[in-house]
C-alpha positions in Angstrom: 38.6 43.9 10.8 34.9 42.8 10.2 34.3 40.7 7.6 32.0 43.6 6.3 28.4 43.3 3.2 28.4 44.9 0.5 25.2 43.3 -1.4 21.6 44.6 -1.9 19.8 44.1 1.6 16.1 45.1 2.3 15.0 44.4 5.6 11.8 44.5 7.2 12.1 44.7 10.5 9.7 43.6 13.5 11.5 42.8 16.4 9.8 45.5 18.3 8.8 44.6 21.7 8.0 47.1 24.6 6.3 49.2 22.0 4.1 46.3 20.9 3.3 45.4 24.7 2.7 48.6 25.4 1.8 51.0 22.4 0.3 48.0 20.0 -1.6 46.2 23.0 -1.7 47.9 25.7 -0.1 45.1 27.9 2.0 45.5 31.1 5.0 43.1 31.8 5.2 40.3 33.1 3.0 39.4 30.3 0.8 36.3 30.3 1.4 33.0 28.2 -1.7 33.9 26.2 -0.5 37.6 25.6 2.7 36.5 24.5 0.7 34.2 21.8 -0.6 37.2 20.7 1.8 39.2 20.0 3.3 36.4 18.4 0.6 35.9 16.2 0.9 39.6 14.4 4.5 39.6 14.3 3.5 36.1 11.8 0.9 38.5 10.1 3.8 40.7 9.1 6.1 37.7 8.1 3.2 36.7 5.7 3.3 39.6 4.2 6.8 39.7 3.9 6.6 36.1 2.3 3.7 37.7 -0.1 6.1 40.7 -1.5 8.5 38.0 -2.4 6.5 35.7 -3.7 5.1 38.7 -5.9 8.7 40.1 -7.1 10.7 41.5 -4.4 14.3 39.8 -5.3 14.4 36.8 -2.5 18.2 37.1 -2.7 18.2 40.8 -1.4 15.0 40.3 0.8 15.2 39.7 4.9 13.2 39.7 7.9 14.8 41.0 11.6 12.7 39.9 14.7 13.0 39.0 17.9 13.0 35.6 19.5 11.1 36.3 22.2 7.4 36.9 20.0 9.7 35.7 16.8 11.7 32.6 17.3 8.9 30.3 15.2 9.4 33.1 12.3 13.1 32.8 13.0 13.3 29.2 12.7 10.7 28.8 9.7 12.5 31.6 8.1 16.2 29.6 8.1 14.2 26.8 6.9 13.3 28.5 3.8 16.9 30.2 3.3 15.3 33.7 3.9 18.0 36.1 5.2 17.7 36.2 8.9 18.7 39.0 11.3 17.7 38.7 15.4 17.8 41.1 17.7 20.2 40.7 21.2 19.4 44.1 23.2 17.4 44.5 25.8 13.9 46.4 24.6 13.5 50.0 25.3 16.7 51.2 27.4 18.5 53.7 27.1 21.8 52.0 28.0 22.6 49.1 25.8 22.4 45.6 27.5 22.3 42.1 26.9 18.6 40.8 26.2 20.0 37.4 27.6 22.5 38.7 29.7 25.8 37.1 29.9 23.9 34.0 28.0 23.6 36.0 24.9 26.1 33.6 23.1 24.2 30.8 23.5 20.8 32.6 22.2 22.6 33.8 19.4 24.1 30.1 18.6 20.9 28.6 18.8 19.3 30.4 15.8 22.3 31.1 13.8 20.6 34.3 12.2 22.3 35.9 9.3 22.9 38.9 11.2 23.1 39.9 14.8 21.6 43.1 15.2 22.0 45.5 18.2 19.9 49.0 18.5 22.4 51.2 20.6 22.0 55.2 21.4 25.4 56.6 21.3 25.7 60.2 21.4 29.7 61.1 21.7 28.6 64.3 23.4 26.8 62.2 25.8 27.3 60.4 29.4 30.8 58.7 29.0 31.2 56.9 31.1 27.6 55.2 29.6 29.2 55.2 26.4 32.5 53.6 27.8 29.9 50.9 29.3 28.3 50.7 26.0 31.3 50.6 23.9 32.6 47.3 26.0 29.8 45.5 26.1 29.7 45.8 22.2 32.9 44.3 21.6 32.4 42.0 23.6 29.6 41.0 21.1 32.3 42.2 18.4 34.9 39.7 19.3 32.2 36.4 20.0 31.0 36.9 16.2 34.5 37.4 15.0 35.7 34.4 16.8 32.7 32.5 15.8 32.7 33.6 12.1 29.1 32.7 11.6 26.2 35.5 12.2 27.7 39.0 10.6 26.9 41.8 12.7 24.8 44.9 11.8 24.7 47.7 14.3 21.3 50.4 14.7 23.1 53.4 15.8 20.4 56.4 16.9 21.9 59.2 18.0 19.7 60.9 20.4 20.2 64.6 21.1 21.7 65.8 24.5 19.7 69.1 25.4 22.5 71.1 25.3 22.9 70.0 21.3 19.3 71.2 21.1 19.9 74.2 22.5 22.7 75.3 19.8 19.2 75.1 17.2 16.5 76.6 19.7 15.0 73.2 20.1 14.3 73.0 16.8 15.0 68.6 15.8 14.6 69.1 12.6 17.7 71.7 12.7 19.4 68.8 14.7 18.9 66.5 12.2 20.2 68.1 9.3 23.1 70.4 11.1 24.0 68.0 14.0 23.3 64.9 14.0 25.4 63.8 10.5 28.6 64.7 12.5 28.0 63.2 15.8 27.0 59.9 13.6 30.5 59.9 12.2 32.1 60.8 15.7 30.1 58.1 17.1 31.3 55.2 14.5 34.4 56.4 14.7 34.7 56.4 18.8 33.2 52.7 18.9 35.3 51.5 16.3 38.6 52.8 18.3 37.2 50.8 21.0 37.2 47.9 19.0 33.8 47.2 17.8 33.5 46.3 14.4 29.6 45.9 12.7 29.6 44.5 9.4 26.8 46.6 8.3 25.7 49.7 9.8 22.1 50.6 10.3 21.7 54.4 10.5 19.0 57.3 10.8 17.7 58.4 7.7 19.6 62.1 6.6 18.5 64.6 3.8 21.5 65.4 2.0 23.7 63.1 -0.1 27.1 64.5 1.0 26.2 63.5 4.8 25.5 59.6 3.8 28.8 59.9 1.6 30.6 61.1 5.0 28.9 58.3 6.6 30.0 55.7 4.3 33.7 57.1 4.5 33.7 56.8 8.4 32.3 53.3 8.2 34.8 52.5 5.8 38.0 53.9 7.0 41.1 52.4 8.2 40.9 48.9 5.5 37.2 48.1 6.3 36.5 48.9 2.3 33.6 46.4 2.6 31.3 47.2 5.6 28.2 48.2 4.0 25.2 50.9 5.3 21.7 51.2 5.2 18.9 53.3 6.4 16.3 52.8 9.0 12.7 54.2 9.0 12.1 55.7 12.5 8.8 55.3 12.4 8.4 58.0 9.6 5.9 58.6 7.2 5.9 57.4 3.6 7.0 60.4 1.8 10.2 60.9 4.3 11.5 57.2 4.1 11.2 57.3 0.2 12.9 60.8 0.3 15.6 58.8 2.6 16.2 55.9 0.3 15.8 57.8 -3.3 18.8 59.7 -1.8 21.1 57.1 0.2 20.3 54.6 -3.0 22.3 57.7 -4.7 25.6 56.8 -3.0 28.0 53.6 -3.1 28.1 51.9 0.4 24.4 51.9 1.1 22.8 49.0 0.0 19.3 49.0 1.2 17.0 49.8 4.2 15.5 48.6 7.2 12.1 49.8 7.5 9.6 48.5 9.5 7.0 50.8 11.6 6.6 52.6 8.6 5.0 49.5 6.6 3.3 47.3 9.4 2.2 49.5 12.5 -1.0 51.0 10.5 -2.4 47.8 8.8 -1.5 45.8 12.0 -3.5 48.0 14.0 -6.4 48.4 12.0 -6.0 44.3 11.5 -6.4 44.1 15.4 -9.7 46.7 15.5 -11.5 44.9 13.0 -11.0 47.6 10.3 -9.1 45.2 8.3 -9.2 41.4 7.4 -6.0 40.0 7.6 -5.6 39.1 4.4 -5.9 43.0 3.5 -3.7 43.8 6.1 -1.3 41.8 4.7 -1.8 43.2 0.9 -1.3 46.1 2.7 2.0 45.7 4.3 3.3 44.2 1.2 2.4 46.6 -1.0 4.6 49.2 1.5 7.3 47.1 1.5 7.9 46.5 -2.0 6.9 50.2 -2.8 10.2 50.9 -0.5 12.4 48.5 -2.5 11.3 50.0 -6.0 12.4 53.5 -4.7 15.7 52.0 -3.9 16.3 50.1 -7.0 15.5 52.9 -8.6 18.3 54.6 -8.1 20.4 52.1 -10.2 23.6 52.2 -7.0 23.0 48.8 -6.2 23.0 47.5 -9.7 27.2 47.2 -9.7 26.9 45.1 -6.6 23.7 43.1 -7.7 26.0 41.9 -10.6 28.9 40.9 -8.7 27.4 38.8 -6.2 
């Protein structure tokens, strides 16, 4: 059984990396020693800002950062330094198959930095390639097991859901239709399937949904079988403000989800008009942390993490 989390969490998350190289700055792998300083240098832009929200109210307790350590590992470090909740990514970037970033070396990665969390971003659709998924699904617990074992880093699994086209077909090709009919159900089939195979997150990190019943049914799934405390929260997916607020006013609604992990949606804009001169970076900054603690009012003010907040 994980060990499971059931307090307040909000998570800003930039551990992005082929999108940077390639989207953000327009680089092309194998990247040079000066690129890689680059990138490093506006993932610390975003940690500042991140540092700036707390320092201007967002609770520090229920506050954390996930990055990677390849453009992150100084943020990671100065990060566990300052008793800042810590999650690090160990997937490869930008596959569609989930896979070791370090290979069969991931242990040792992950031991180095001692994160808070372990995070893994995995698409799993159960209607999907199985024998992918079955790939998938061991690899995963063999990340399960190690984090058991080790009883250190907890582990909090990003489960998207892509559609297969015959899914998309069954609403004319119409994702929005997939998102709302669909997708809620295969997200439940999917948790179940990968916790049958033995693969046991402490927190899941799912897609954002528009009606409360579907996060209750996702709460129920995660929770099922004795693992009363595994705990959920939302991801942004790159979505404008309006739709992540909509997401978190409504998952802050329902006991099990206990924050958000939203990151495109508060640094992509002010990072990029940082890097074209449109913005200094101390209002790209202000910018970002303005976002970010705009998306932790809208949670809080639901009031469903307030039973939690006292118990912990």
């Amino acid at each position: 059984m994980p060990r499971g989390y059931s307090h307040p969490l909000f998570i800003l998350p930039f551990d992005h990396r082929a999108s940077f190289e390639s989207r953000m700055f327009g680089f092309k792998p194998p990247l040079s020693a000066a690129q890689t300083a680059e990138i490093a240098a506006a993932k610390r832009v975003i940690y500042d800002a991140f540092l700036a929200a707390v320092a201007d109210g967002v609770p520090r307790r229920f506050a954390g950062i996930l990055t990677d350590e390849q453009f992150g590992a100084a943020i990671l470090r100065d990060a566990a330094a300052a008793s800042v909740t810590t999650a690090m990514c160990t997937e490869k970037s930008g596959q569609a198959e989930f896979d070791f970033e370090y290979g069969a070396d991931f242990a040792a990665h992950i031991a180095a930095f001692d994160p808070t969390f372990c995070k893994v971003l995995v698409r799993y659709n159960p209607e999907g390639d199985r024998a992918m998924n079955q790939r998938q699904a061991a690899r995963l617990r063999q990340l399960s097991d190690f984090l058991i074992a080790r009883n250190k880093s907890l582990f909090m699994f990003e489960l998207l859901v892509p559609a297969e086209p015959a899914q998309l077909e069954q609403v004319h090709r119409d994702k929005k239709a997939y998102d709302q009919e669909l997708r809620p159900g295969l997200m439940r089939r999917a948790i179940a399937e990968l916790q049958s195979a033995g693969v046991e997150p402490d927190l899941w990190k799912v897609e954002g949904l528009d009606r409360q019943e579907d996060y209750e049914g996702i709460v129920s799934t995660a929770r099922a079988g004795g693992r009363d405390s595994v705990g959920c929260i939302v991801l942004g997916r790159g979505e404008d403000e309006a739709a992540v607020r909509r997401w978190l006013t409504v998952a802050g609604s329902v006991s099990g989800f206990v924050g958000f992990a939203v990151g495109r949606t508060v640094f992509w804009d002010p990072v990029s008009a940082w890097r074209s001169g449109k913005m200094t970076r101390d209002q790209a900054i202000a910018e970002m942390a303005r976002r970010y603690q705009g998306f932790t009012r809208d949670f809080e003010s639901t009031g469903a993490h307030l039973d939690v907040a006292a118990a912990s």
